[in-house]
Phi, psi and omega in degrees: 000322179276025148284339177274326200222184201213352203234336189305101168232141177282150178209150187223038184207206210270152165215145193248156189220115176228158192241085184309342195322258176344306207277321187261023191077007169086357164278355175220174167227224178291120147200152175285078210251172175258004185237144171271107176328079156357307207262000180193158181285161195208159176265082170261144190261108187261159194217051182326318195243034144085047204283118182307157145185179190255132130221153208240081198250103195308007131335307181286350171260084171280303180318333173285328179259341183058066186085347181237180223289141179206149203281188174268315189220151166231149184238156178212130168290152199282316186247064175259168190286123153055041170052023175285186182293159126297173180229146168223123187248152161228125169249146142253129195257159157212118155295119195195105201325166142350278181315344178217018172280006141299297178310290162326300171331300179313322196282314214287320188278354178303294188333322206277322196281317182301312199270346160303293198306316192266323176296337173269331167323330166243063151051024153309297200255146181242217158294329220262008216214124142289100182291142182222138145258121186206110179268113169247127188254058208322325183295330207237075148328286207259054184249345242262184336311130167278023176256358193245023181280330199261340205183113186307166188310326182274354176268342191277326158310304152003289206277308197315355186281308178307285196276333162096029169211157182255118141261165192226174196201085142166168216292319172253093151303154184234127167272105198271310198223177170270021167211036176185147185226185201214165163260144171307130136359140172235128179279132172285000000 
């Protein structure tokens, strides 16, 4: 991946993801840190048992999209086993009320689809990738899944049949394997 980004860096520990533009006027943006941030809610990509992968914060590649709606980040695994597929997670956050997590939701798998679709147009990700689409709404956990704001279980198969991806609609993923990731447990 870093032949592809300028931005790309490996890592093998929890990574938390916020998008500052707002809260800070656009003096900071999309970023990828490894400690979890006091001052703003986050999208975490948790990792326990310590797994490589690239992560990637497509803010910084303007020039690959050129002008259209693209997502915040790709997290990608480094490595698989005995030739199974990698994982590729793409996320996009929305800070956003209650009252506009249908709306946003809606904006956020365009984004995701959109910034997939042109990352296999130059070939980064291949056949060889387990596609994740993942909308996260760090403020509202207990709204999630936020895919179910939009489209019912079968709509949601639907388009994953179409496009050839698993969506997700929630604020913490689990790196399970170097070929596979997972959603947190939900307490009942």
């Amino acid at each position: 991946m870093n032949r592809y980004f300028n931005s790309a860096e490996q890592h093998n520990d929890d990574a938390y993801v916020a998008d500052y533009s707002e809260l800070t006027k656009q003096e900071r943006g999309v970023e990828i840190m490894y400690e979890e941030p006091n001052d703003i809610h986050t999208f975490h990509l948790s990792n326990p048992n310590h797994h490589p992968y690239w992560a990637i914060n497509l803010e910084k590649s303007p020039a690959l999209f050129r002008g259209e709606s693209n997502c915040e980040c790709m997290f990608t695994s480094i490595r698989n086993d005995h030739g199974t597929k990698k994982w590729a997670l793409f996320v996009e956050l929305k800070y956003c009320k209650e009252k506009n997590i249908r709306e946003n939701s809606a904006y956020a798998i365009h984004q995701l689809v959109n910034t997939q679709r042109i990352i296999k147009e130059h070939n980064y990700i291949d056949k060889h990738y387990k596609i994740f689409l993942n909308i996260s709404i760090p403020d509202h956990s207990h709204k999630e899944p936020f895919t179910s704001f939009i489209w019912t279980p079968d709509d949601i198969k639907q388009m994953q049949d179409q496009l050839g991806v698993i969506i997700l609609g929630y604020n913490q993923v689990i790196i399970l394997t170097p070929t596979n990731i997972k959603l947190p447990r939900t307490e009942i």
